[in-house]
N, C-alpha and C positions, 0 to 999 in steps of 0.2 A: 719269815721271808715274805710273807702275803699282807705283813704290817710295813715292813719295810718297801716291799715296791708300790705301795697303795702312796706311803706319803709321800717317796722321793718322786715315784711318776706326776704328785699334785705339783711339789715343788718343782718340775720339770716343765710342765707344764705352763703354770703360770708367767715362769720366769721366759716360755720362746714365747707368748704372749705378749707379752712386754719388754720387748728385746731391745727396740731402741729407747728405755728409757733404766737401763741399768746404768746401776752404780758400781762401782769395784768391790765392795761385799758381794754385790748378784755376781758378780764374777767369779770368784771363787765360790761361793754358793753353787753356782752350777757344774761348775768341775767335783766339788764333793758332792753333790748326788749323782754324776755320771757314775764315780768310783764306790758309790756305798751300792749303787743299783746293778754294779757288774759283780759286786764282791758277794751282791745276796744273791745273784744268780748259780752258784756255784754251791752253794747249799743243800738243795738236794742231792746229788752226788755224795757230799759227805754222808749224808742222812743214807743213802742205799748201802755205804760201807758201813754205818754203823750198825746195821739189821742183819745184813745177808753181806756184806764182805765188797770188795770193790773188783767188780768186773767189766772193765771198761777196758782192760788195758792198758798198757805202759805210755802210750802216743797219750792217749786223751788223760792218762795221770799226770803227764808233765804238763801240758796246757792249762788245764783245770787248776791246779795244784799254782801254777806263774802264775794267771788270771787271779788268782786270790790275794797271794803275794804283792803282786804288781797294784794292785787296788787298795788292799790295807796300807801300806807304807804311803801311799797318796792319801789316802784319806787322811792320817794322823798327819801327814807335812802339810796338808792344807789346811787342819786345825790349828797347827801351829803357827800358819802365814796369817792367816784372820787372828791370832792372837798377838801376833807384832806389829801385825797392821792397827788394831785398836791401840795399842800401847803407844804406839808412837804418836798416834792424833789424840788420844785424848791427855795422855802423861808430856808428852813435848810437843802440841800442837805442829805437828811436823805430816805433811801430806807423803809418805811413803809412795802413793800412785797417785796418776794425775787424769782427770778425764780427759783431758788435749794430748796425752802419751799413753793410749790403752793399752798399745801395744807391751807395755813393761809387766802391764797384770800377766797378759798371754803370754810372755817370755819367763816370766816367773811359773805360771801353771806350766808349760811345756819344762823348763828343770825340774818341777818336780816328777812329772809323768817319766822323763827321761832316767830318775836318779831311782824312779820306784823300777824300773824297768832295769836297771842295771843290780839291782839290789834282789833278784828274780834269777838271777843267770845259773843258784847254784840247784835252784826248783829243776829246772832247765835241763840241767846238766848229771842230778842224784836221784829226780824222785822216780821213780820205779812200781810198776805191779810185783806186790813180792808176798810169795806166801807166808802167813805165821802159822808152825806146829801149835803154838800154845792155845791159839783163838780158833785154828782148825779154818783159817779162811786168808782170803789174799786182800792185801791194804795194799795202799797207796803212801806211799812211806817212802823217807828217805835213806838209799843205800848208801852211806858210807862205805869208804874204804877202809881197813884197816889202821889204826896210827902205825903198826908192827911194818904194814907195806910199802904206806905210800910214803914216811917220815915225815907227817903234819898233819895233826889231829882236825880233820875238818868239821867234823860235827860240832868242836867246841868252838871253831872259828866264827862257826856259824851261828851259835847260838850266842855268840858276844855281838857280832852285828845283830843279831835282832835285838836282845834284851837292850843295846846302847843305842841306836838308832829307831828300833821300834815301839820304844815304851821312855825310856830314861830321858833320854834326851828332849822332846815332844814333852813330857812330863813337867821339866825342868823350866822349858820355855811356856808352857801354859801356867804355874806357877809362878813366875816370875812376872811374866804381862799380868795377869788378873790381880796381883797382889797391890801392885802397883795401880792398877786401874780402879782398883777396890777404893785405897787411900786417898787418890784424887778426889772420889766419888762423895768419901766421907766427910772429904776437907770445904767440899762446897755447901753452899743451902739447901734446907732440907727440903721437899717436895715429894709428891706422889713420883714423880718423871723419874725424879732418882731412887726410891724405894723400889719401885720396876728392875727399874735396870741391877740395882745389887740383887737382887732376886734371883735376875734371868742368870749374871755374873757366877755365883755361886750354883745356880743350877747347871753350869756348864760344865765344871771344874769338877764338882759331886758327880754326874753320872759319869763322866770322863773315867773317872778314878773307879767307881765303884762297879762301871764295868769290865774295865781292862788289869785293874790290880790282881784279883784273882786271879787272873790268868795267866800273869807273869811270873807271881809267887811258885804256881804250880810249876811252870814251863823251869823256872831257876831251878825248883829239888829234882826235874826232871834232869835236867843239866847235872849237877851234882851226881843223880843216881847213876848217868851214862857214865861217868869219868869213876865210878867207885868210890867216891867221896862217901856217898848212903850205903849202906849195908844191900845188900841186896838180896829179900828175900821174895819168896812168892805174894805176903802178903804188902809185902812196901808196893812190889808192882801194879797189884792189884788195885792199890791205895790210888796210886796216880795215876793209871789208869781212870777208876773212876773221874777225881778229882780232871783231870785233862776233859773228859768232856765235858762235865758238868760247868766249868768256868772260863770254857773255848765259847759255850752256848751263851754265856751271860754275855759274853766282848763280843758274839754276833749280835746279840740284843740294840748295841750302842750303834748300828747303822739304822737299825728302825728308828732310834730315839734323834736322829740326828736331824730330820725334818722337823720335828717337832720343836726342838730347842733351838735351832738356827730361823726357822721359818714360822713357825702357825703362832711363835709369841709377837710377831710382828703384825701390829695396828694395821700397815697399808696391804703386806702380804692377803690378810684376811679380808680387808676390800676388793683386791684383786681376784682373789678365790670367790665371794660370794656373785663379784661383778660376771662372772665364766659361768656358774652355776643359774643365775636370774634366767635364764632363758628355758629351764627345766622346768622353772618352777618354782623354784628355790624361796622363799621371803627372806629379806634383808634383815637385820638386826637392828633395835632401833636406834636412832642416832650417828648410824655408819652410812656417811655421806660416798657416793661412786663417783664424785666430781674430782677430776685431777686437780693436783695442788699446781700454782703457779712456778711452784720448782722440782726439777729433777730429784725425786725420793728413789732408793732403793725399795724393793717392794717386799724384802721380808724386814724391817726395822722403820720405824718414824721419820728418819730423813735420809737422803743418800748417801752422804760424803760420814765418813765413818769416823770422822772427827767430832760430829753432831748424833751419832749414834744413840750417844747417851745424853742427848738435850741437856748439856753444862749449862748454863750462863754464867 
């Protein structure tokens, strides 16, 4: 949490700094650290239920509990809007946003904020303070109704919009743009500019995966175990149990990592940071010029318009 709001606050920073000279990457860049900065907020809390049990409350479970929801599902839609936004300007030179139409970025951040928000309502509406005999303590959990009662199994409704909208799908489209953006990349001249970039490329895709896969895996045999699919015994629970936090912690990891691989790999970003820092005291780095360029750059990547991202020629 204290890794995560350290870089998305840097990246927060920098970018109201230099407000009038974003680019539509800083624009969605700023919307995902708004959401990875609410979603680590919400951490401790878990952290107090994991120690001593969740005494907060049914009101502040369901808020806490939507505020988490409500901000993961925007994070992962807006990784996956910056990844058809690349795909389209660099695979079909096609400007998807225009700086003369911002308003289309802000109309697109506000559906997804809206879709994460709707996709929250059943946080909303089932999570509850509820005691467990077996752990001896009260969690923040969601009550289910019965399938016997209500005649619609909701817990597994539930857990097919997440696993399909919050992993699969997101999955599918970061896959697909990168793969494609990869190939472009290959099919051009070689250069240091492009060796960067399939770098950064693959490093996005890798921690993407290698933080949130685990935790899907588990969250599916947990699905499974609910509907009796898995045998259920003390020790399978126990199993996923573990496994559930263990691999929940790794896919919190991926909001601290996400300033780092969206922003601090970026040339102008790190002019911009050291240019806020100079007045502390800070030394420059050698060779890293603080003069602006005669064009509009976005200020976490080398140029602004996200067709030039990856300096093709």
């Amino acid at each position: 949490m204290v890794l995560g709001l350290l870089g998305n606050g840097l990246v927060l920073v920098v970018l109201v700094k230099k407000k009038q000279s974003w680019s539509v990457t800083d624009r969605f860049i700023l919307h995902l650290a708004v959401a990875d900065t609410l979603l680590l907020l919400t951490l401790p809390f878990w952290a107090v239920q994991a120690a001593v049990g969740w005494s907060f409350g049914t009101p502040h479970c369901k808020i806490t509990g939507a505020i988490f929801t409500i901000n993961f599902y925007c994070g992962i839609f807006l990784l996956a809007c910056i990844s058809l936004d690349r795909y389209l300007s660099v695979v079909h030179a096609v400007q998807m946003y225009s700086r003369r139409k911002p308003w289309m970025v802000q109309v697109s951040c506000l559906s997804v904020w809206v879709l994460s928000l709707i996709l929250s309502i059943p946080d909303w509406y089932f999570l509850e303070s509820v005691f467990d005999p077996r752990r001896e303590k009260h969690e923040c959990v969601h009550n289910y109704p019965l399938t016997s009662q209500s005649g619609f199994d909701w817990r597994l409704a539930s857990r097919l919009i997440y696993h399909t909208l919050g992993f699969l799908l997101p999955s599918a489209v970061l896959i697909f743009c990168y793969t494609f953006i990869l190939l472009r990349l290959l099919r051009g001249s070689q250069g240091v500019q492009k060796q960067k970039a399939v770098r950064v490329i693959l490093a996005l895709v890798l921690v993407f995966f290698l933080c949130w896969t685990p935790y899907n895996i588990t969250l599916m045999l947990d699905t499974l175990h609910a509907n009796n699919t898995i045998m259920d015994t003390c020790e399978n629970r126990n199993a996923l149990d573990i496994a559930m936090t263990t691999t929940s912690s790794l896919g919190y990891l991926h909001c601290s990592l996400n300033p780092v691989l969206y922003a601090f790999v970026g040339v102008n970003f790190r002019r911009h940071l050291l240019g806020l820092l100079r007045p502390l005291g800070f030394k420059l780095a050698r060779g890293i010029s603080l003069q602006g360029s005669s064009r509009r750059s976005s200020v976490w990547s080398e140029s602004g318009d996200t067709s030039h991202t990856f300096a093709i020629t």
